[in-house]
N, C-alpha and C positions, 0 to 999 in steps of 0.2 A: 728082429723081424718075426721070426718065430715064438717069441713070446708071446706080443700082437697076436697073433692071429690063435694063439690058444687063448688068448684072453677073449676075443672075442668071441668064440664058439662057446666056452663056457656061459658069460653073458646071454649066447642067445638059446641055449639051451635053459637055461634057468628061467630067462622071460618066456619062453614058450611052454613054460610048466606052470609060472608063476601067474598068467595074465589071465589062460585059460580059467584057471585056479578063483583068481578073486572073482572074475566075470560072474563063474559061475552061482559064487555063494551070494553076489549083488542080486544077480535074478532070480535064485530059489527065494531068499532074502526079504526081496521085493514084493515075489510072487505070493507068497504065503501071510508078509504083514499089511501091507498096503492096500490092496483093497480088502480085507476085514476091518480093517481101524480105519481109514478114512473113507473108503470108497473110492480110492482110483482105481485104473484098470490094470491088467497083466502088462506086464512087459517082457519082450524077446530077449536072447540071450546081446544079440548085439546092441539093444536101446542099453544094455546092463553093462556093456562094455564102455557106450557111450557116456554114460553117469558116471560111471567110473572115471573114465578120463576125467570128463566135466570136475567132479569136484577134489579131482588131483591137483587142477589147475585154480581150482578157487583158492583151497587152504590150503595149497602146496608151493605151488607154484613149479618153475625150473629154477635149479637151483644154477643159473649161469652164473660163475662166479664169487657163489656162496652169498650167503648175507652176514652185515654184521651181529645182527642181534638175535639168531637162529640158533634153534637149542645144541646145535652141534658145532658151533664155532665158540670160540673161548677167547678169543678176540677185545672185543669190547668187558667182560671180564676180565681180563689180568690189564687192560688199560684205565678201568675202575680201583683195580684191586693198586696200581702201582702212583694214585694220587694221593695226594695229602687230603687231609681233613679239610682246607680251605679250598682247594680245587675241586673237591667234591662239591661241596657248598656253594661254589660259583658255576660250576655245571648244572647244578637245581636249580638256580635262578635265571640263567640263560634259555632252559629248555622251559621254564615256566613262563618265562617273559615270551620266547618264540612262539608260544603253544596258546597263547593268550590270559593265560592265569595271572590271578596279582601273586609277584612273591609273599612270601609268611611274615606281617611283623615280627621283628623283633620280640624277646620277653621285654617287658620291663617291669619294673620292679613298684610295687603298688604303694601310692599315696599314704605320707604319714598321718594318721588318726583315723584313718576309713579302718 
């Protein structure tokens, strides 16, 4: 129980250094590039928070969960790593068939006298 709860203070001391933190350099950031390059307007420290958030959520996402194919899981990795050559080759062709792509012919082997 007391571990908890030192965990948690740490946690919320760090995000209350940490949020402040990016917020800020979103909005100087913003303030300084955006409108001289494109001509939009100033934005407040909280629209910079906002963005922030925003596109945590876009290419971030929560990670509820985890994902499988996420640079920090190794997962799909070592279940790659632990196929054979022909299971590999049948997972390419299932994801290319799912995916709408034609599988790859085959080589074959070229015509006598051509």
């Amino acid at each position: 129980m007391r571990r908890g709860v030192m965990m948690f203070v740490k946690v919320a001391i760090l995000l209350l250094i940490i949020v402040p933190g990016f917020g800020s350099a979103v909005f100087f950031l913003w303030n300084w590039l955006m409108p001289a390059l494109f001509g939009l307007h100033a934005i407040t420290f909280w629209q910079a928070l906002g963005l922030l958030g925003l596109s945590w959520l876009l290419f971030r996402g929560p990670m509820f969960g985890g994902r499988a194919w996420g640079p920090r899981s190794g997962r799909m990795r070592r279940r790659w790593e632990a196929m054979t050559p022909e299971q590999r080759e049948q997972f390419r062709r299932g994801v290319q068939a799912r995916c709408g792509g034609a599988a790859p012919a085959p080589p074959t082997a070229p015509a006598p006298g051509v």
